[in-house]
N, C-alpha and C positions, 0 to 999 in steps of 0.2 A: 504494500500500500504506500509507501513511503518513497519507491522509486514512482511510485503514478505522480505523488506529490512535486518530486525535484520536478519530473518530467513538464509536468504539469504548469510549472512556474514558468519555465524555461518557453515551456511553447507560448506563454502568453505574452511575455514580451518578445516575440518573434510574430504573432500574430498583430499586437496593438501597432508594432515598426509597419509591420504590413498596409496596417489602415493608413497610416502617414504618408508610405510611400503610395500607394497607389493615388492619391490625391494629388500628387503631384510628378509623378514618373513619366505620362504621354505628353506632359504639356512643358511646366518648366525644365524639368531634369533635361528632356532630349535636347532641349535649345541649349545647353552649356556645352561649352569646348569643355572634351573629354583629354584626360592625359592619355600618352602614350601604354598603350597596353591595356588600360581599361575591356574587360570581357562584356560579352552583351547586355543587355540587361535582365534576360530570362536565365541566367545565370545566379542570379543572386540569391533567389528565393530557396532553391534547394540548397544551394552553400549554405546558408543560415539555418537552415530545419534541419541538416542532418549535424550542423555544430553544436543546434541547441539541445541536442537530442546526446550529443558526448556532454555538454557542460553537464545536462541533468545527470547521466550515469556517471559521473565524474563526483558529484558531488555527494549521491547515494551509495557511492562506495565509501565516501571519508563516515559518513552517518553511519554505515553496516559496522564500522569499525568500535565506536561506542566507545572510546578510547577522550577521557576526558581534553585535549587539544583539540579532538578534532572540533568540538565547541568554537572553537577562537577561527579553526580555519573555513568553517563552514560561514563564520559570522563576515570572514574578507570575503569570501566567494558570495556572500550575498551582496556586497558593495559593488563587487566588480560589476555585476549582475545590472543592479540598479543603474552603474553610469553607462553600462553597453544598450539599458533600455533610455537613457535620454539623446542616444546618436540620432535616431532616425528624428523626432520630433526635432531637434536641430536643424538638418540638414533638410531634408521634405518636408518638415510642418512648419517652422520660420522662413524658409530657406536660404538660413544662412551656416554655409559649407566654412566660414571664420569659427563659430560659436563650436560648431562638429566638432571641428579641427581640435578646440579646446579639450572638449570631452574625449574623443579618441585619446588624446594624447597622454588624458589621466586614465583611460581605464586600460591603455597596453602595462602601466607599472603594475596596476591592482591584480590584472592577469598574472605575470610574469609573480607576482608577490604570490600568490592562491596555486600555483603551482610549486612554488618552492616550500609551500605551508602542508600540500598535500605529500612530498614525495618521501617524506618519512614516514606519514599514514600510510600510503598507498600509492605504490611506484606508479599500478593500470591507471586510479584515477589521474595523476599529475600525467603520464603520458597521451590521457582525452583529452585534455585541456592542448596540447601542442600544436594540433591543428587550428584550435582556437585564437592561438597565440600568433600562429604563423599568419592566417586569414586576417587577422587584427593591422600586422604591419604591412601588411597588401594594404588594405584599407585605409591605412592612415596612409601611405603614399598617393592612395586616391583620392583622398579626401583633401590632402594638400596640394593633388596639383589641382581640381577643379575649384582650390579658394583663389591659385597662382593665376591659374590660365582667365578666370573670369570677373577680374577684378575685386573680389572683395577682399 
């Protein structure tokens, strides 16, 4: 029941980004000059539902663990959690890719910290989170060049 929970959380700030973006993905997004290498945009959506889908088993493995720390790291991976759900309102619901930029930029350390918090709980879960990790600094390349390339 407890991984439905993580699961659970996870898809709904991957769902609420969704409403954000689709409000604004046919009309403003496609008019910004894109960075180099930017993937399509029918890209994005499964990237994110099958990361949010590692973060949640990631995090119910430190929980299966019952191990009084994991307390403290479940408590960072809920932060990281929270600033990874204020990107998309950022960038699609103000649309301002400056303010992202901010937020990206704080929650790759919260990541990077929520893995090195897990990997003495549990090697598997800090090893879900890596793709997380990885897709983050994709992202914040993209998100800095579409603040570079369109003036804000």
């Amino acid at each position: 029941m407890a991984l439905l929970g993580f699961l659970g959380l996870c898809l709904l700030v991957d769902i609420s980004a969704g409403v954000f973006t689709a409000a604004s993905v046919q009309g403003w997004f496609v008019s910004l000059a894109r960075p180099a290498g930017a993937p399509p945009n029918w890209l994005f959506a499964p990237v994110w539902t099958v990361l949010y889908v590692l973060i949640g088993v990631s995090a119910w493995l430190i929980w299966r663990t019952g191990r009084p720390d994991s307390y403290r790291a479940l408590r960072l991976w809920g932060w990281q959690l929270l600033v990874n759900a204020l990107w998309s309102p950022a960038f699609f619901g103000l649309r301002r890719p400056g303010l992202a930029l901010v937020v990206i930029l704080t929650l790759l350390p919260l990541v990077a910290l929520t893995i090195r918090r897990f990997a003495p709980l549990s090697r598997i879960a800090a090893l879900l989170l890596a793709p997380y990790l990885a897709w983050g600094l994709f992202a914040t390349y993209l998100t800095a060049g579409f603040f570079v390339l369109n003036g804000w």
